[in-house]
C-alpha positions in Angstrom: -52.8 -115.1 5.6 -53.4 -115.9 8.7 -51.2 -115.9 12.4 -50.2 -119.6 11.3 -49.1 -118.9 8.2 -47.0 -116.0 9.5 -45.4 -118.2 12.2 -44.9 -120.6 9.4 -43.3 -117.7 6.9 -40.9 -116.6 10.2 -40.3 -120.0 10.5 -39.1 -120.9 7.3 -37.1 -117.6 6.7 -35.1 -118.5 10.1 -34.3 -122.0 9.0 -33.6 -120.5 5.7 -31.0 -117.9 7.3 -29.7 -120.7 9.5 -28.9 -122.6 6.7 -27.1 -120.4 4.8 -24.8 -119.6 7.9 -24.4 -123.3 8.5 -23.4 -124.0 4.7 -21.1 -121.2 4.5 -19.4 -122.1 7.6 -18.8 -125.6 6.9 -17.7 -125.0 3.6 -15.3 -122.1 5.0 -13.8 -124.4 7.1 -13.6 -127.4 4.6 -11.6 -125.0 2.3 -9.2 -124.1 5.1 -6.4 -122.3 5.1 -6.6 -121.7 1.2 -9.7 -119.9 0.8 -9.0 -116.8 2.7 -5.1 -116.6 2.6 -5.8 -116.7 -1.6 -8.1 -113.7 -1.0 -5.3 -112.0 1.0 -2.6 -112.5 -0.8 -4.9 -111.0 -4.2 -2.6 -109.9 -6.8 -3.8 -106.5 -8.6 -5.3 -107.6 -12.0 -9.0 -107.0 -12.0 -10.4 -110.1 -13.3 -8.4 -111.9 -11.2 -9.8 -110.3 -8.8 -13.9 -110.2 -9.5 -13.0 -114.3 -10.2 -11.5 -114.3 -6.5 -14.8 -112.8 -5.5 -17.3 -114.6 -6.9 -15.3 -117.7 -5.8 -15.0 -116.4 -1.7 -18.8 -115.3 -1.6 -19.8 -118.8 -3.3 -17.9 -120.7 -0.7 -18.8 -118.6 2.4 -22.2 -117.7 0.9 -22.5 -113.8 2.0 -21.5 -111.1 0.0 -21.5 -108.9 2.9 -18.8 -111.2 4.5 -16.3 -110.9 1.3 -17.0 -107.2 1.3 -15.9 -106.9 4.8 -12.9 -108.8 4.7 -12.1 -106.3 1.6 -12.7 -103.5 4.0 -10.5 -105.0 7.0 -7.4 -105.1 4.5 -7.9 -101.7 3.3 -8.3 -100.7 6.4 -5.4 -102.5 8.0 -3.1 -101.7 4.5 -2.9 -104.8 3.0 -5.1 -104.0 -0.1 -5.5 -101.3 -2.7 -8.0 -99.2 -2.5 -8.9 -100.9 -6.7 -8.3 -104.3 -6.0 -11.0 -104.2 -3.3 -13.3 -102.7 -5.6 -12.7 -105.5 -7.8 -13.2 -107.8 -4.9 -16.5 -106.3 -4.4 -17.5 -106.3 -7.9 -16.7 -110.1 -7.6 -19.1 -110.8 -5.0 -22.4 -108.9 -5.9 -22.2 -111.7 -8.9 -21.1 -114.6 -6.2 -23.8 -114.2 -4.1 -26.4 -115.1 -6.8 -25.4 -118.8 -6.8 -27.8 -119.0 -3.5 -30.7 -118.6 -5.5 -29.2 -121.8 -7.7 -29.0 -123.8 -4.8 -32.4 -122.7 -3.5 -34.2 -123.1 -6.6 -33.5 -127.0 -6.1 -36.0 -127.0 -3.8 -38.6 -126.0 -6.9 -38.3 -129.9 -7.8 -41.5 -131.7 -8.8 -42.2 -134.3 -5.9 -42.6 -137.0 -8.6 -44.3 -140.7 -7.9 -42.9 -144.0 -7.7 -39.0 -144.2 -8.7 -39.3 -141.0 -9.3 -39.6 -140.0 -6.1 -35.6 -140.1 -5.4 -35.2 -137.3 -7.0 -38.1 -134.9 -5.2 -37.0 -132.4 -2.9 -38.6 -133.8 0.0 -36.1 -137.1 -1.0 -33.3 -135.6 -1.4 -33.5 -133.0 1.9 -33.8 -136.3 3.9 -31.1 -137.9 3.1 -28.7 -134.7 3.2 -30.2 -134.4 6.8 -29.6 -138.1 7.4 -25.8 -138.2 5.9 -24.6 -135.1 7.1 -25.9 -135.4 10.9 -23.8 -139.1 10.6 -20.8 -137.3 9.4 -21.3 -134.5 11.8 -22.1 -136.4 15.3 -19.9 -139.5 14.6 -16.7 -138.6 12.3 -14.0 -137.8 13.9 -12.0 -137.0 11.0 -12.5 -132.8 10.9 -13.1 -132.0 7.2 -15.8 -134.9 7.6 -17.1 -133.1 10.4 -17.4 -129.9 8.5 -18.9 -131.5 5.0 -21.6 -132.8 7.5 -22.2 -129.1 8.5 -22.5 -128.2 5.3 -24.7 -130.9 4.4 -26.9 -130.0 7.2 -27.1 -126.1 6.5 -28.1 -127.5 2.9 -31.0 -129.5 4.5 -31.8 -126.7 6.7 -31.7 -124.1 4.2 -34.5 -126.4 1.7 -36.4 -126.9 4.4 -37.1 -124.3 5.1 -37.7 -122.9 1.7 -40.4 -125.7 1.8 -42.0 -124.4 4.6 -41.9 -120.3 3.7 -43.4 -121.6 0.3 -45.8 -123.7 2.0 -46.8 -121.0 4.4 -47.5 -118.5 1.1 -49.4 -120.8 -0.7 -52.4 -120.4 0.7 -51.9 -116.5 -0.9 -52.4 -117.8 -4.3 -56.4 -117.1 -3.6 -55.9 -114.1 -1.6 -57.3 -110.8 -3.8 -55.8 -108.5 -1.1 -52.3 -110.2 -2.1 -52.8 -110.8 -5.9 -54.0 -106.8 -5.6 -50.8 -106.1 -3.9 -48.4 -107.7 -6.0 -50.1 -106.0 -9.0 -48.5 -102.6 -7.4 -45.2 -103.9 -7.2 -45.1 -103.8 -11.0 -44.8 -100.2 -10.4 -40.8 -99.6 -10.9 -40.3 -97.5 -7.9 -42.3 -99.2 -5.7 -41.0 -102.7 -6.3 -37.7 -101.0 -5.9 -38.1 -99.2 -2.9 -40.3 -102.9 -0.8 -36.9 -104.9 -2.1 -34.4 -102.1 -0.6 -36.6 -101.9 2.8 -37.3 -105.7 3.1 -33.6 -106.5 2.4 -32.3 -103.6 4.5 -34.4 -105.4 7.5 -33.6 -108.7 7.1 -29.7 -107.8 6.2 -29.0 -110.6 3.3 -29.8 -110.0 -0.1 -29.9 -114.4 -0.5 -32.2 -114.5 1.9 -34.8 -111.7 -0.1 -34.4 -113.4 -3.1 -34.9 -116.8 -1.5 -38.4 -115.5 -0.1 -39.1 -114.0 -3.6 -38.5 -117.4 -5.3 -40.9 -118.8 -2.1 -43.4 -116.9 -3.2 -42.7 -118.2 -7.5 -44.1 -121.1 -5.9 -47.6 -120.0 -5.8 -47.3 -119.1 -9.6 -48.4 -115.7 -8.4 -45.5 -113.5 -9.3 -44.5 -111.9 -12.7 -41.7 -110.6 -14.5 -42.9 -107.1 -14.2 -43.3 -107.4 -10.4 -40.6 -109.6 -9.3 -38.1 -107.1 -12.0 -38.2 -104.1 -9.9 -37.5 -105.8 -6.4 -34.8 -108.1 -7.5 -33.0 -104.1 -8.1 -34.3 -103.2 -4.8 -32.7 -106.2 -3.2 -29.3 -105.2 -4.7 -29.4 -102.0 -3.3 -30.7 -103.1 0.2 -27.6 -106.2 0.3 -25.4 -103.3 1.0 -26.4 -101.9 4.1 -24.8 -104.3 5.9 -21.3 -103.6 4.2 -22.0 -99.8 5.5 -22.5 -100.5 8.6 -19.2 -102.8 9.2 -17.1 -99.7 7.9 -18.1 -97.2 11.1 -14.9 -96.3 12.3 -12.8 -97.5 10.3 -10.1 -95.7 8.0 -10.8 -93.5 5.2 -10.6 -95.9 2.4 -12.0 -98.5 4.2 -15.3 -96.1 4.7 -14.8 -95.8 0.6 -14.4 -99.0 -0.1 -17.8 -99.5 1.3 -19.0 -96.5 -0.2 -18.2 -98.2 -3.5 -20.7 -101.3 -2.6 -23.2 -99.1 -2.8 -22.7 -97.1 -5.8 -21.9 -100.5 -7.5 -25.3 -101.7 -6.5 -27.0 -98.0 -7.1 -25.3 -97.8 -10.4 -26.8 -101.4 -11.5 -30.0 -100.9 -10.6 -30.5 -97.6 -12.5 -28.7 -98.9 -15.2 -30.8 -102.1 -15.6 -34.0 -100.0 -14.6 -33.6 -96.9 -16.9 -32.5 -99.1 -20.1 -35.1 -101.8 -19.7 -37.7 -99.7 -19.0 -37.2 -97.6 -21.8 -36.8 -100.2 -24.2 -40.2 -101.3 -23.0 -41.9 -98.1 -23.6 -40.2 -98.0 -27.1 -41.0 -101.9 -27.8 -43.3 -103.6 -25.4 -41.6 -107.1 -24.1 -43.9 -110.0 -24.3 -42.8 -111.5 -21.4 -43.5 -109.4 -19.0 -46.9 -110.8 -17.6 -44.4 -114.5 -17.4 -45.2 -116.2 -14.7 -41.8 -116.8 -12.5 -40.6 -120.1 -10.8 -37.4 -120.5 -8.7 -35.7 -121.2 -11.6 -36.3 -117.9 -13.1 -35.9 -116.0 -10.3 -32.7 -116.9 -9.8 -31.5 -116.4 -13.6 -33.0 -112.6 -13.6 -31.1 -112.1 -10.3 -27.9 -113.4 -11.9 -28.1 -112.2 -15.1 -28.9 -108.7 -14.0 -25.5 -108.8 -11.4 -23.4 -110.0 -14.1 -24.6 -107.1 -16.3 -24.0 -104.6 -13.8 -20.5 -106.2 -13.1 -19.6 -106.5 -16.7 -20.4 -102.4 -17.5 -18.9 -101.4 -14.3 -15.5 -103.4 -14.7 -13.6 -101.0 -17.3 -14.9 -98.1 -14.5 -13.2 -99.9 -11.8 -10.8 -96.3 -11.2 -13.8 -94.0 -12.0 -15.5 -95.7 -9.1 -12.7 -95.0 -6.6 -12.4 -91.5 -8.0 -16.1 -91.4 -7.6 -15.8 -92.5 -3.9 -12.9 -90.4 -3.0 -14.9 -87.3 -4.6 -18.0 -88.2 -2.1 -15.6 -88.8 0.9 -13.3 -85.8 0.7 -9.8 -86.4 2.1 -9.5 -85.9 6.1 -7.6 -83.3 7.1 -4.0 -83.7 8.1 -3.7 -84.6 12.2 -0.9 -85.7 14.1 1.1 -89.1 13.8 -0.6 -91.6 15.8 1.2 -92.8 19.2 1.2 -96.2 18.2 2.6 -98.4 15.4 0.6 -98.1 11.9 0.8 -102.3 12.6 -2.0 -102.2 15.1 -5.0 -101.7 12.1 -3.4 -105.0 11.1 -5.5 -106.7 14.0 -8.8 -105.5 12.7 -11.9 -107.2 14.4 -13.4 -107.6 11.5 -10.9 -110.6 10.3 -12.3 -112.7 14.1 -15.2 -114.2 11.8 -12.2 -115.5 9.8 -9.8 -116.8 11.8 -7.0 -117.5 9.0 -6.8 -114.2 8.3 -7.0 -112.9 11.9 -4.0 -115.3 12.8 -2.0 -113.9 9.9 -2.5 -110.9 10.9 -1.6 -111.6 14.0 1.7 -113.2 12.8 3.1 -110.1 11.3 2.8 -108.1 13.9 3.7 -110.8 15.6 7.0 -110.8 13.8 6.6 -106.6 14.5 7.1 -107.5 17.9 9.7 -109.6 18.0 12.2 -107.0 15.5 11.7 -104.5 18.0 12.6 -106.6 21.0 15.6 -107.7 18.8 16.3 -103.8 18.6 15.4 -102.9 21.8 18.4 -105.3 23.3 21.0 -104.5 20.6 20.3 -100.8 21.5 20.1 -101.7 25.2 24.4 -103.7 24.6 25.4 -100.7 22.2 25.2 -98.5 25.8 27.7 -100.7 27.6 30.7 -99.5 26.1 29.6 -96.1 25.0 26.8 -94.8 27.2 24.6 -91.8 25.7 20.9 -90.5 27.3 19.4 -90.8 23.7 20.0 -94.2 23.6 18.8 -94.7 26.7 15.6 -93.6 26.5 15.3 -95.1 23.6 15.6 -98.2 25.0 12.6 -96.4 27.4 10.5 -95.5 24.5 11.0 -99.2 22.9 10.4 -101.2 26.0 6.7 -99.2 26.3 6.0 -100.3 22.7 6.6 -103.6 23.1 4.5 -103.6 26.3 1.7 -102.3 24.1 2.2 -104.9 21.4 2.2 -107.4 24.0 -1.3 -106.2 25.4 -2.7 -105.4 21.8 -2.1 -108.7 20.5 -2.7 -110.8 24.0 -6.3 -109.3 23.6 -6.6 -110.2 19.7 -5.7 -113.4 20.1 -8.1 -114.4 23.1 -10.9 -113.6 20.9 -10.0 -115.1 18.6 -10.1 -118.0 20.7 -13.6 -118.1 20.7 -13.7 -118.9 16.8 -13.7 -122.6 15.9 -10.4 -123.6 14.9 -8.5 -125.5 13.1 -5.8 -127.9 14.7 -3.1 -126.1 13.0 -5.0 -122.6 13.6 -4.9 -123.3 17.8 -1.0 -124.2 17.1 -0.4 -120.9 15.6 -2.3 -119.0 18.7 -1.2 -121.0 21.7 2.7 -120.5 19.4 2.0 -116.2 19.9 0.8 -116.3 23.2 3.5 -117.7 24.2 5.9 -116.0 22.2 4.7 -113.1 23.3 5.1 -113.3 27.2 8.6 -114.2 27.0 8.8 -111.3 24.3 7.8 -109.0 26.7 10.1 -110.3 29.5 13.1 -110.4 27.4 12.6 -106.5 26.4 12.7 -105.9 30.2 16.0 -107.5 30.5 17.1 -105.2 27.8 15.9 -102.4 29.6 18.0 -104.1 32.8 20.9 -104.1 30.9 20.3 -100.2 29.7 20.1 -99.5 33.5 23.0 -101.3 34.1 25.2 -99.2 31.6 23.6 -95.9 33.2 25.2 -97.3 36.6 28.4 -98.0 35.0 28.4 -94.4 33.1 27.4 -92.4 36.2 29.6 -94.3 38.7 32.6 -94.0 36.6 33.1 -98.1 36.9 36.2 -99.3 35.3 35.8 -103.4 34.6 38.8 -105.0 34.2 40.0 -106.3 30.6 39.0 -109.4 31.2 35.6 -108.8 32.8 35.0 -106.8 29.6 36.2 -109.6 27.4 34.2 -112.3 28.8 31.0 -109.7 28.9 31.7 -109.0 25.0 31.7 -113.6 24.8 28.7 -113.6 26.5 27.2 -110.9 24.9 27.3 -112.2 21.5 26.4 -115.6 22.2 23.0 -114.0 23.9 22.6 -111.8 20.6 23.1 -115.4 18.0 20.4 -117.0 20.6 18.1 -114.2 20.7 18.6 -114.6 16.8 18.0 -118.4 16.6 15.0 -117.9 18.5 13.1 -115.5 16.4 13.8 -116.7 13.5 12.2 -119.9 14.4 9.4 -118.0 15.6 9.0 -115.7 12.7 10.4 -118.4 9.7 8.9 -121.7 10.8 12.6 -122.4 11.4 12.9 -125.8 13.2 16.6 -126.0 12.5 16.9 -122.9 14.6 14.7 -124.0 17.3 16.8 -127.1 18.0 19.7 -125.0 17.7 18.4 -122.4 20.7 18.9 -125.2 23.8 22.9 -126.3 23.3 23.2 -122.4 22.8 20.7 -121.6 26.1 23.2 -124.6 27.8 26.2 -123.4 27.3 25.4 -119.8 28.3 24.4 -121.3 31.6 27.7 -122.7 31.5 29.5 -119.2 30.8 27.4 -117.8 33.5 28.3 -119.8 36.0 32.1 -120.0 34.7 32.2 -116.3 34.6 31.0 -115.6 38.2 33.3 -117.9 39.3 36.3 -116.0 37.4 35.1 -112.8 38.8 35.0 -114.3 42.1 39.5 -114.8 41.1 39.5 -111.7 40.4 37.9 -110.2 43.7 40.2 -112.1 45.7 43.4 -111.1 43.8 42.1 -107.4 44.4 41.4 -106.7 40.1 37.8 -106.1 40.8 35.8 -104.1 43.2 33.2 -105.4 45.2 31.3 -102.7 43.4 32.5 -103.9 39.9 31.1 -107.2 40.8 27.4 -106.1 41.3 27.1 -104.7 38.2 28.7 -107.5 36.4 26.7 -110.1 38.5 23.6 -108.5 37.7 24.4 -107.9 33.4 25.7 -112.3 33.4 21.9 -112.6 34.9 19.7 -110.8 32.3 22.2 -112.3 29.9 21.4 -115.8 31.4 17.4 -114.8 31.4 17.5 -113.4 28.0 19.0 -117.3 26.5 16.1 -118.6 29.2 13.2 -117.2 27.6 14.4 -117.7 23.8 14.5 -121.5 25.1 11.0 -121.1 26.1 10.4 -120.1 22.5 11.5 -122.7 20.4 11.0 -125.5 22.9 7.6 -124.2 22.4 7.6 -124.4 18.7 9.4 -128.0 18.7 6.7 -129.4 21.1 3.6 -127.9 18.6 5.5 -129.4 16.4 5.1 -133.2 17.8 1.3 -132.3 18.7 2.1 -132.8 22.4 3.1 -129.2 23.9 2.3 -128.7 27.6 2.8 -125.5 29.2 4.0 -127.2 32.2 6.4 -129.4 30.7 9.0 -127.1 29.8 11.9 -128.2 31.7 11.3 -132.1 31.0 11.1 -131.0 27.3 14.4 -128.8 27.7 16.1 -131.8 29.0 15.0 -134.7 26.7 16.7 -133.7 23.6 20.6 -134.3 24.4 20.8 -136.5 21.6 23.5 -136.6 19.4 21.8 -133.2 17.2 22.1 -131.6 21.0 26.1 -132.9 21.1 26.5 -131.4 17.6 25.3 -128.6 18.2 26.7 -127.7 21.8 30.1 -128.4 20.6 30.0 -125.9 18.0 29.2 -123.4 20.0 31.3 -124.0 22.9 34.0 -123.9 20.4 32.5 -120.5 18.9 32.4 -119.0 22.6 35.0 -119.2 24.3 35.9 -117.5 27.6 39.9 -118.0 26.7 
């Protein structure tokens, strides 16, 4: 071989990885929302699960991809330590359908009419149809199925030109010499785990194995051993992705491995022994694509179907190799941040659901921050005060946590609905944050009334308690749009947020009575002044939550069009609305 064919080889093998990547992509994205949300919401039966797998890792085309997703909901909670195995189990089987798509390529060229169904045909006008669809549709799905019939053209051509760059091997005694060694078992075992291990995609191997079929150079007895090899290499990559994450997560990748160990001793051991007892015929067969690809599958599904009744001795297996951790202290932060594992960001459907429940985290313990925060104004305790503290810090970290998740996911392509959801939390968020600080405003303002011995009068008390529970229904409204997809509650947040502007002016104008008649203090007026104004803030920012949610909603939210948004919708709905509450609260 010379440099040529070696640039030609490198060549083809990147065009062929490309490919792959482009496919999987396009059909990941095509599939949408479905695909991965059906994977996280598995159920725990077995086969359901294996069936799940073989499904994901057909559509995304990597095994190593499923596998990580299995290990990011371990990791983050969301998944059984079993039902991952059997996620796992699923995709060492799903990954062979790559070798079924590449072994197209393996089609005579054919003359005449014939010649619409040659490869070379039939990799032009996939390359033809899908850059149309994907440079001048502007429907998305179109978009994507031109991806994927792009990678698919990408991916054959450059099988053509790795089998084109080989062939000149064919009548190359150093090679033919060579391959004659790999018909040693370990040796053809140990070039498929190293070659696989460099390369990092077991498709990829066995697409250069079927490359080299194509010079009718390659036997059973060589290509045998390395198609184990290449099982055991495929999960380095699933090793690696589990540094530093949680315990089971580290066994859950453990398992990929002994999985793939398991098989290829198995498979080995048993078919080499029947060998030496009964020499097989076919082992001098001379391979094609074709063939290559049924060996690889039929040995995955052999492995898969021994190992599926063993699915708990695996995990006992795992957990005996990875010892428990000792016991250390509680973490400092909520067990929900593992939820926004950065292995979901190469799928954004599951990072943003993800991101959702904590989310939703979030926004309980804002809602619990402020009813702790109201419970201090008639009976003030330092417990409860600080923890109102202790709250408002963790909702600063959510805020920061899931801020920073969120921008990279960003950098994902998205779907129109998947940019909704984000922009949605970012939002959120913010006014999340600022509405926990009013809590913590109003806890300060109970300290001042404890430690100053202030005595409002019964009505300032009354009107406070009006106030307070319209602020707590709004808060309410708001987050249950937020969390629920609620758009009944999001319209009903504005005539709420309305008419506590209303109170708030009509109380300050009462206490302003009651400072002239001498029934309040100009001290007493501070304090109530300054609780009406967090009150009023509080209503403002759950406004900026569901007018954010109605605007998404009509595809034509603009961050700086709040208050034309806030002021469009008195319609009658806006009438109906308002009037029930201003019935509901009221200051007499």
């Amino acid at each position: 071989m010379n440099v040529l064919n070696l640039i030609g080889l490198l060549s083809g093998l990147a065009l062929f990885l490309y490919g792959i990547s482009l496919m999987g992509d396009g059909l990941s994205m095509v599939a949408g929302d479905k695909l991965e949300k059906v994977l996280y919401r598995l159920t725990s039966n077995p086969v359901k699960g294996i069936l799940l797998g073989i499904a994901v890792t057909a559509l995304i085309q990597s095994s190593s991809a499923t596998s990580v997703m299995a290990i990011g909901f371990v990791n983050s909670g969301l998944m059984q330590f079993n039902e991952a195995v059997s996620i796992i189990l699923g995709s060492i089987v799903g990954t062979s359908i790559t070798g079924w798509i590449v072994s197209l390529s393996s089609l005579d060229q054919g003359e005449g009419i014939m010649m619409i169904f040659s490869m070379t045909f039939i990799t032009g006008v996939l390359a033809i149809v899908g850059i149309c669809l994907y440079k001048f549709s502007k429907k998305p799905v179109r978009t994507h199925l031109g991806s994927i019939l792009l990678g698919l053209a990408v991916l054959m051509f450059g099988m053509n030109a790795m089998s084109s760059s080989v062939t000149p091997l064919r009548e190359n005694e150093a090679f033919l010499s060579l391959l004659t060694r790999f018909s040693n078992p370990l040796l053809g075992v140990l070039v498929g785990i190293v070659f696989t291990a460099i390369i990092q995609s077991s498709a990829a191997a066995v697409g250069i194995l079927q490359a080299i079929s194509m010079t009718g150079t390659l036997s059973f007895a060589e290509t045998y051993p390395i198609i184990l090899g290449i099982a055991v290499g495929g999960a380095l990559p699933v090793l690696l992705s589990a540094m530093g994450a949680s315990l089971n997560a580290r066994r859950t990748a453990l398992v990929h491995l002994i999985i793939d160990i398991f098989g290829a001793l198995f498979c080995g051991v048993v078919f080499y022994a029947l060998n030496a007892a009964h020499p097989f015929s076919f082992l001098n067969a001379t391979m094609n694509p074709v063939r290559v690809a049924a060996l690889n599958t039929v040995f995955r599904i052999v492995t898969v179907l021994i190992l599926t009744p063993a699915i708990n001795l695996l995990g006992k297996l795992a957990c005996l190799i990875m010892k428990d951790e000792p016991a250390t202290e509680e973490k400092a932060e909520p067990g929900d941040w593992d939820l926004l594992d950065e292995r979901f960001l190469a799928h954004p459907t599951i990072a943003i659901e993800q991101s959702r429940i904590v989310v939703c985290s979030m926004a309980a313990h804002v809602q619990e921050n402020l009813e702790k925060a109201l419970a201090l104004l008639p009976r003030y305790t330092e417990e409860g005060f600080a923890e109102v503290q202790d709250l408002e810090e963790k909702v600063d970290h959510y805020e920061d946590r899931i801020g920073t998740y969120l921008v990279k996911v960003s950098s994902s392509e998205l779907t129109t609905r998947q940019n909704e959801d984000l922009y949605r939390f970012l939002h959120a968020i913010t006014d999340l944050e600022r509405i926990s600080d009013h809590a913590t405003n109003i806890s300060e303002n109970a300290r001042e009334i404890y430690d100053k011995q202030i005595e409002l009068s019964p009505d300032a008390v009354r009107e406070i308690q009006v106030m307070q529970s319209a602020v707590e229904e709004v808060l309410s409204l708001a987050l249950r749009a937020l969390t629920e997809q609620d758009e009944e509650s999001a319209h009903m947040v504005e005539p709420l947020e309305e008419l506590i502007d209303d109170l708030s002016d009509e109380m300050k104008h009462r206490h302003i009575d009651r400072l002239q008649k001498g029934i309040c203090t100009l001290q007493h007026g501070f304090v109530f002044n300054d609780l009406i104004t967090n009150f009023e803030r509080i209503s403002d920012h759950c406004s900026n939550i569901a007018v954010a949610m109605i605007e998404l909603e009509k595809d034509s939210f603009d961050t700086h069009d709040y208050v034309e948004s806030l002021m469009s919708r008195k319609d009658e709905e806006f009438d109906k609305y308002f009037a029930r509450f201003k019935a509901k609260y009221s200051l007499d």
